[in-house]
C-alpha positions in Angstrom: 32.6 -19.3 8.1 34.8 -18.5 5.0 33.2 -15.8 2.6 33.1 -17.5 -0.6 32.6 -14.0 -2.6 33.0 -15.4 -5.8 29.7 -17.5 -5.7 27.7 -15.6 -3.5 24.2 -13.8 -4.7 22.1 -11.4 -3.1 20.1 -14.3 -1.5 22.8 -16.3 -0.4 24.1 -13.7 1.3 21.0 -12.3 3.0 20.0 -15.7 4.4 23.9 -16.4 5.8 22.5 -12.9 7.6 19.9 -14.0 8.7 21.1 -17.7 10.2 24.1 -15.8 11.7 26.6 -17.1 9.4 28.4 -13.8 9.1 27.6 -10.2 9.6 27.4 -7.6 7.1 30.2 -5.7 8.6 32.0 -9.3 8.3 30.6 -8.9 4.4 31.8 -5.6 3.7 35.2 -6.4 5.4 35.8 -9.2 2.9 34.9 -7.1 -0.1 37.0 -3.7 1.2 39.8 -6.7 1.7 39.5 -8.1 -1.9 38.8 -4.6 -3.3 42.5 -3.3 -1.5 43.7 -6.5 -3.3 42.7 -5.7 -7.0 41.8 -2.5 -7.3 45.5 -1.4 -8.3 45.3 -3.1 -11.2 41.4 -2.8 -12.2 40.9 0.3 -11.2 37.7 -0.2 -11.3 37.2 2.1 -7.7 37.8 5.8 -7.7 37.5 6.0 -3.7 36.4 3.4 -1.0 33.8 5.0 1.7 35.0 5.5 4.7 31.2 5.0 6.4 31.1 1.7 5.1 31.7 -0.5 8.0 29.7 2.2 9.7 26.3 1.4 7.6 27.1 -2.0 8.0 26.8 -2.2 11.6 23.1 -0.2 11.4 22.5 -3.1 8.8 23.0 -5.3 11.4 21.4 -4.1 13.9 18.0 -4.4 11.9 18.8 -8.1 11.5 19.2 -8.4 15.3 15.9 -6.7 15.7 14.2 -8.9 13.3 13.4 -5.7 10.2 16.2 -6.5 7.4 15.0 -6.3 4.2 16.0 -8.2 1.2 18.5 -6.3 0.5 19.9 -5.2 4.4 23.5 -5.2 4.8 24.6 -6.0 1.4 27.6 -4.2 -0.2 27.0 -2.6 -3.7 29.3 0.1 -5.9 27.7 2.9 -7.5 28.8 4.9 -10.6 30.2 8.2 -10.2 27.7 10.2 -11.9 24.5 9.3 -8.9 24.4 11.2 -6.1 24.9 10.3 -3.0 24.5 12.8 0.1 28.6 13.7 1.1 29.9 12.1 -0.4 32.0 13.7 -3.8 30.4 12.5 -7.3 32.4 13.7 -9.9 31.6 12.3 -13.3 35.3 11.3 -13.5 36.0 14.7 -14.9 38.7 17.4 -13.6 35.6 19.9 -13.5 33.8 17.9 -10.9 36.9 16.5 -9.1 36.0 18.1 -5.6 32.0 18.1 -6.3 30.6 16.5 -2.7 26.6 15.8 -3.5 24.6 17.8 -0.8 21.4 15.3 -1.8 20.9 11.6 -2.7 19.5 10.0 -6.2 16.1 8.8 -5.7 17.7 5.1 -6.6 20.6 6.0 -3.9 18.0 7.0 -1.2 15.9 3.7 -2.0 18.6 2.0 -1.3 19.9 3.6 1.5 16.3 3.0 2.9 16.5 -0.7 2.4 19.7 -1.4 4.3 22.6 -1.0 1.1 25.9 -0.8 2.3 27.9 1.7 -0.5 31.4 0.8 -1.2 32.5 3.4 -3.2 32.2 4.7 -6.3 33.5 3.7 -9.6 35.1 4.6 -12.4 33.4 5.7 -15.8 34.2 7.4 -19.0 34.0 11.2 -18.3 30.5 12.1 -18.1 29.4 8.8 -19.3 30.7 10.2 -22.7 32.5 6.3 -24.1 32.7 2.9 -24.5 35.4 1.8 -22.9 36.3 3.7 -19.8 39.3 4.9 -20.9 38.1 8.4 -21.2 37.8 8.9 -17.4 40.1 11.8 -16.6 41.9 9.4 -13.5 43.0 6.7 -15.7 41.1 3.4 -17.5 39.8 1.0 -15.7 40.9 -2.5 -16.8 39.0 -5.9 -17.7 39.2 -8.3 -14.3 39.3 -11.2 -17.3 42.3 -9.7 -18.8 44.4 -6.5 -17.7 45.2 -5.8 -21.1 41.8 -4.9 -21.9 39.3 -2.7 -21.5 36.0 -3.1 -19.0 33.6 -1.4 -21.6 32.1 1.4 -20.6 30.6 4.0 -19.6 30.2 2.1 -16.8 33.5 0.5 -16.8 34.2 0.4 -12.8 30.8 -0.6 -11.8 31.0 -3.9 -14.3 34.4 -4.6 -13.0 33.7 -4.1 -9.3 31.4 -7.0 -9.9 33.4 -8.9 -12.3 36.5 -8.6 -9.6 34.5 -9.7 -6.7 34.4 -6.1 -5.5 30.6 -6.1 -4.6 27.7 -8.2 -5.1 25.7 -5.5 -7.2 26.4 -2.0 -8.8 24.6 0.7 -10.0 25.6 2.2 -13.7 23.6 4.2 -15.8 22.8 3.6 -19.8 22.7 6.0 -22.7 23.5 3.7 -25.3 24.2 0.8 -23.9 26.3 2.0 -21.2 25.5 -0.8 -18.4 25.5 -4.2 -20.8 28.0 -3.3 -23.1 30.5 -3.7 -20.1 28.6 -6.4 -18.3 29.3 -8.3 -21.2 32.5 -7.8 -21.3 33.3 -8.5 -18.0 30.6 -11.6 -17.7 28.4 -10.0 -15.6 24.6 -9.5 -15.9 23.2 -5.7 -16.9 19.7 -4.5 -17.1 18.9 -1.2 -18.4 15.1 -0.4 -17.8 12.0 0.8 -19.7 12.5 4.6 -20.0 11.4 6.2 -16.6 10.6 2.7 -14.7 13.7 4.4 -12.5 13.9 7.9 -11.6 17.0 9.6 -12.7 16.5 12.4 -10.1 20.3 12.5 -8.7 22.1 11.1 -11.9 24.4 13.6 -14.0 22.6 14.3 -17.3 24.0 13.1 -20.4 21.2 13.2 -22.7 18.2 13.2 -20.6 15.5 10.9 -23.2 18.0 8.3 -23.3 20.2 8.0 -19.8 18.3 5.3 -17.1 20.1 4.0 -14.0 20.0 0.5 -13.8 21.7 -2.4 -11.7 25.0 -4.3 -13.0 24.9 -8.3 -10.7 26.3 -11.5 -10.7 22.9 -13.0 -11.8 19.6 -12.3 -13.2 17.6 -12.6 -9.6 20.2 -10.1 -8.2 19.7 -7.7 -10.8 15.7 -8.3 -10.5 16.1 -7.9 -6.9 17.7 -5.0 -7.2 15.3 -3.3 -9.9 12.8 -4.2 -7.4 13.7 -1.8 -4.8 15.3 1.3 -6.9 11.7 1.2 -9.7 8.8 3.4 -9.1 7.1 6.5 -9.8 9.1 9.7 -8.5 7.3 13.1 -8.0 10.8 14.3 -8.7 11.2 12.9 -12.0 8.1 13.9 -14.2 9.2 11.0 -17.2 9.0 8.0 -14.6 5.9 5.5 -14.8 3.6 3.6 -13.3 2.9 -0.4 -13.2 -0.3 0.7 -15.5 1.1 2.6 -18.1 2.3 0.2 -20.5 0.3 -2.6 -20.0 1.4 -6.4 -20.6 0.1 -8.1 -24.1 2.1 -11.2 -24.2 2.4 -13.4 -26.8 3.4 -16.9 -25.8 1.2 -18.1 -23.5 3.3 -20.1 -21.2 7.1 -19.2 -22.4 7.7 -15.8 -24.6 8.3 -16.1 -27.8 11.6 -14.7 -29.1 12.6 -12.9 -32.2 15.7 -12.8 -34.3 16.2 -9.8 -36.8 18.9 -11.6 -38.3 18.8 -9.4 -41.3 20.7 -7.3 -38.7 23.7 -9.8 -37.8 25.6 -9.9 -40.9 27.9 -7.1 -40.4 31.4 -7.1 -41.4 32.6 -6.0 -37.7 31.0 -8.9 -35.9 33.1 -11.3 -34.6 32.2 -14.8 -35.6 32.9 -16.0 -32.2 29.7 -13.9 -31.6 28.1 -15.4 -33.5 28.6 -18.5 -32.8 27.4 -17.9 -28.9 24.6 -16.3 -30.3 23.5 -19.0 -32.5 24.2 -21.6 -29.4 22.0 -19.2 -26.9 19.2 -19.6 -29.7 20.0 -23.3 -29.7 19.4 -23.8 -25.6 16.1 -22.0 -25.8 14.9 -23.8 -28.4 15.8 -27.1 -26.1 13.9 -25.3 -23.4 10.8 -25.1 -25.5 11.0 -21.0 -26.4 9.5 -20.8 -30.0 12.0 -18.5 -32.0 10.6 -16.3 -35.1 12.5 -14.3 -37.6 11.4 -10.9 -37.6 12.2 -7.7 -39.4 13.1 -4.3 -38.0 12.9 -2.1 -42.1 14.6 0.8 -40.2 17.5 -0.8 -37.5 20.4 0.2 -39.6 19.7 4.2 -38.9 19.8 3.4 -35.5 23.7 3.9 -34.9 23.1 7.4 -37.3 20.5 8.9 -35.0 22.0 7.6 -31.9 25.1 10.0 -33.0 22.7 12.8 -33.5 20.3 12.8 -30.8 22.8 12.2 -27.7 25.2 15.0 -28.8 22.7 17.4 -28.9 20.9 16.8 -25.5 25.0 16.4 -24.5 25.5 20.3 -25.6 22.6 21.4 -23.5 23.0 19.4 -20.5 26.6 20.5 -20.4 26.0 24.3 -20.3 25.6 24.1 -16.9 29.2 23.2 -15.9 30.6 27.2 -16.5 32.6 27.7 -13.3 30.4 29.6 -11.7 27.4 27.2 -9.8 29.6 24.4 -8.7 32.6 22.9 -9.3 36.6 23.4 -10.7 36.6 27.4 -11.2 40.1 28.8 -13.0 40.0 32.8 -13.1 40.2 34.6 -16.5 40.4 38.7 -16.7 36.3 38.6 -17.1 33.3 36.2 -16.8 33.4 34.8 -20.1 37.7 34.5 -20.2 36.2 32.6 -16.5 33.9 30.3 -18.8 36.3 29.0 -21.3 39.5 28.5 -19.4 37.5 26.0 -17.0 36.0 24.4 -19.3 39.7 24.1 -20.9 40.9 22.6 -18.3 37.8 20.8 -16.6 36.8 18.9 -19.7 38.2 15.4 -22.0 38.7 15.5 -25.3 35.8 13.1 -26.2 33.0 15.3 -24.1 34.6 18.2 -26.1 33.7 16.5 -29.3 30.3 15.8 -28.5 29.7 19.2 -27.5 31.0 20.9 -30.4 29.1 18.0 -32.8 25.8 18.1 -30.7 26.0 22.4 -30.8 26.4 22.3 -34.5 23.1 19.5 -35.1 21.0 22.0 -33.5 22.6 25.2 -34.8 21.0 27.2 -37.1 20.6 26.0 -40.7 21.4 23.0 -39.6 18.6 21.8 -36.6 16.0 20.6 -39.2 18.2 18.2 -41.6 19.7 16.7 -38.7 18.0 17.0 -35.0 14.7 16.8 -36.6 15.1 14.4 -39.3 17.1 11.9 -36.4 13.7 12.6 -34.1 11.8 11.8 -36.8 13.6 8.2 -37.6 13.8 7.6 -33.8 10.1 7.2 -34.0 10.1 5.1 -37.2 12.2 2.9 -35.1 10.0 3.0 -32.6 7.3 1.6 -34.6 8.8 -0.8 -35.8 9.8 -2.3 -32.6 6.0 -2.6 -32.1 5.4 -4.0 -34.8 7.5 -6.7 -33.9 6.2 -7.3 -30.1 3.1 -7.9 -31.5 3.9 -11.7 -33.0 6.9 -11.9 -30.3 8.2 -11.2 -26.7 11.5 -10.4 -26.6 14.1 -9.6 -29.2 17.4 -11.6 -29.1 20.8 -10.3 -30.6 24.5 -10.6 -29.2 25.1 -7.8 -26.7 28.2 -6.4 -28.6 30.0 -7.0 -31.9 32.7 -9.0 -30.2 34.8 -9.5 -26.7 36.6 -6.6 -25.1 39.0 -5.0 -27.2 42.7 -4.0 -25.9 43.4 -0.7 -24.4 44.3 1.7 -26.7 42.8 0.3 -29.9 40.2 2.4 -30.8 41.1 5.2 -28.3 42.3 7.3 -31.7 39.3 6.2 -33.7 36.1 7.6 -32.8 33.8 5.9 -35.8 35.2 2.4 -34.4 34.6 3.1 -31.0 31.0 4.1 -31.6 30.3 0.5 -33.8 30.9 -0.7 -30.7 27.3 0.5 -29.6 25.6 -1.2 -33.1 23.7 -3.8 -30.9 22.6 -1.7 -27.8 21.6 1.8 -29.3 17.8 0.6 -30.2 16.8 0.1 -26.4 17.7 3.5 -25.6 16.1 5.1 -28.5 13.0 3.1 -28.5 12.8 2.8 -24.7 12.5 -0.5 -24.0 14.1 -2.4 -21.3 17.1 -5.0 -22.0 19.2 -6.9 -20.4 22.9 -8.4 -21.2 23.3 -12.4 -19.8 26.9 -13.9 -20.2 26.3 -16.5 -23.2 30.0 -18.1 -23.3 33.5 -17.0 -23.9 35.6 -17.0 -26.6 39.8 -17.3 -26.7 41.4 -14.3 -27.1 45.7 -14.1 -26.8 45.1 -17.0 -24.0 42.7 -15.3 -22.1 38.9 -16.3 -22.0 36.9 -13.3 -23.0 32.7 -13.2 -21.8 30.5 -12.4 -24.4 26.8 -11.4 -23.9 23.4 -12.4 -25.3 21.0 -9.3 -25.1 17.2 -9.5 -24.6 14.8 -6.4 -25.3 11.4 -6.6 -24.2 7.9 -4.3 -24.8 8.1 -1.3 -22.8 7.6 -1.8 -19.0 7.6 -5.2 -19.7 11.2 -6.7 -17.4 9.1 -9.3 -15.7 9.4 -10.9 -19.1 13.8 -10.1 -19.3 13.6 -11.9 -15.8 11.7 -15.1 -16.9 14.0 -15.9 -19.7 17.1 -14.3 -18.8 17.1 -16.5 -15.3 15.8 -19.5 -18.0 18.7 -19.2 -19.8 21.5 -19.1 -16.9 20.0 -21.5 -15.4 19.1 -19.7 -11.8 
């Protein structure tokens, strides 16, 4: 039979498997096919494995004997900044360029375990440091919706891989919003997790309290699937949980109840055709029979501030590590510290460069207690009142981003608008709660329909709750 990529899910797919319909070394044919066909303009994949079709026949093979898993023999991406054993993961940074991963992730091995077939890996903004993917040092990755545009970012190339019919699932990772900011803009589905409800054993640091892997999927279930398999408790990774740390107090008793902080959506950046999909998402769960609330977060507007403070500084320390000497691009100076700063000259973007130098002078002397500590101190303010709120609602509805994807180029030169770009998604990561991003609509942009995302936040550990509504809402 005929591969119909662009409507299959993870199910679909697994019980074609199963009847025979096709293999998954038919699968991953079609998607190295359609990836060869689109990737030249995307450029959503940095490299295509060459093991692939290799896996793919062991996935098969466990079919034949009757063991495949849910997720056996499907194709998935994964970002370049999660290890996975020989293969090269290089951040999308010159420094890393020839950096081949001697282990795997903990979310790369789960998956490995359960029958995943990798693509590739895709392209990001340089250490996860952006919002657009346009700070990768081998070139932007582009909107499958229009070329002109950007995918979001960081996790630019794992959203578009998806978007472009390049594989049915991706991994990303999320610091501040890093897998549904470009979901949405690509029309895709993103869940970031609670804090530590996914090991990030294997994942290039960026700022270690806020960075979680997550998966990036054409639908809810095939994100929920996939959060299924790559969740748990890791004796690697002292910050992951347990299914009893945060337990469950919902509200509604037989369909959450959903809060609006729309104190918070008056901006004068937000695009009114976000809006007005917001406003219509509210409007088809009230038709479902979801009870909405208003609620109010006192401290949401700092969020943005201390977003800007705390990831710099865990970005200055997590970077030390990248001196020339333990692994990676090396360039010789006449003495170890000439060494130091002539690769990091010529390993390292502009933007990672700012946040080291901003995120080194928040902690420096003089300067650690009006900023690190203040921002710690605010995080937790935020924190609470986050509570506060789950305890009259379930989840927490706002748009995913401020607007559609934005052209190439326009806010490379403006850091303080790129960062805006982040308004809506920041709060998950600081709080640590899990969200998710659900296409809610499109909106006409130079002739070109643009996606635009509805994001849900839930009570910590609490995604059963994201997957209820969010697969509610699309309709799955």
């Amino acid at each position: 039979m005929k591969i119909d990529l662009a409507n299959l899910t993870i199910k679909k797919a697994h019980d074609h498997m199963v009847k025979g319909d096709f293999s998954s070394v038919d699968l991953t044919k079609a998607y190295i096919d359609e990836i060869k066909k689109k990737n030249g303009d995307v450029n959503a994949y940095l490299e295509i494995f060459e093991d692939a079709l290799e896996a793919a026949k062991k996935a098969d093979e466990l079919f034949k004997q009757g063991k495949a898993g849910p997720l056996t023999g499907i194709p998935c991406a994964v970002k370049d900044n999660i290890l996975i054993q020989g293969h090269i993961a290089s951040a999308s940074s010159k420094i890393l360029q020839e950096y081949k991963a001697t282990y795997y992730a903990t979310a790369t091995k789960k998956l490995a375990q359960a029958g995943v077939v990798f693509l590739g890996r895709t392209n990001m903004d340089e250490f996860a440091m952006g919002g657009s993917t346009e700070n990768s040092a081998f070139g932007p990755t582009r909107n499958p919706h229009d070329l002109a545009r950007v995918a979001g970012g960081s996790s630019g190339g794992s959203a578009a891989a998806v978007a472009m019919d390049g594989a049915l699932f991706s991994l990303g990772t999320d610091t501040g919003g890093s897998i549904r900011q470009p979901a949405a803009f690509c029309g895709v589905v993103g869940l970031k997790p609670t804090y530590g409800a996914v090991s990030r054993y294997g994942a290039i640091a960026m700022g270690s309290s806020l960075d979680q892997i997550g998966p990036i999927g054409k639908t809810v279930a095939d994100c929920e699937a996939v959060f299924n398999i790559i969740r748990g408790q890791d004796p690697k990774d002292g910050t992951t949980i347990t299914d009893k740390t945060y337990p469950t107090k919902r509200v509604g008793k037989k369909k959450p109840v959903i809060g609006i902080p729309r104190h918070f959506l008056g901006g004068d950046g937000i695009d009114p055709a976000a809006l007005e999909a917001f406003e219509a998402a509210i409007d088809s769960f009230k038709a479902k029979g979801y009870e909405i609330k208003e609620i109010k977060l006192p401290n949401i507007s700092y969020a943005l501030m201390v977003y800007y403070i705390v990831m710099p500084a865990e970005v200055s320390s997590n970077m030390a590590r990248f001196d020339g000497v333990k692994y990676g691009l090396h360039v010789d100076g006449k003495d170890g510290i000439e060494d130091y700063f002539k690769t990091r000259r010529a390993g390292l973007g502009r933007e990672v460069v700012r946040r080291i130098l901003l995120g080194t002078y928040v902690l420096s002397s003089g300067y650690y207690d009006a900023y690190y500590n203040r921002a710690n101190a605010v995080r937790a303010m935020i924190t609470q009142d986050f509570l506060k709120a789950f305890e009259s609602v379930d989840l927490i509805a706002t748009p995913t981003t401020p607007g559609p994807a934005f052209k190439i180029g326009d806010k490379a030169s403006d850091p303080m608008s790129m960062y805006l770009e982040d308004i809506f998604t920041v709060t998950a990561n600081i709080t640590g709660m899990p969200a998710i991003s659900i296409p809610s609509g499109t909106t006409n942009k130079d002739g070109k329909e643009l996606p635009l995302g509805l994001q849900l936040t839930a009570r910590h550990g609490d995604e059963s709750t994201l997957f209820q509504a969010g697969k509610e809402f699309a309709g799955e």
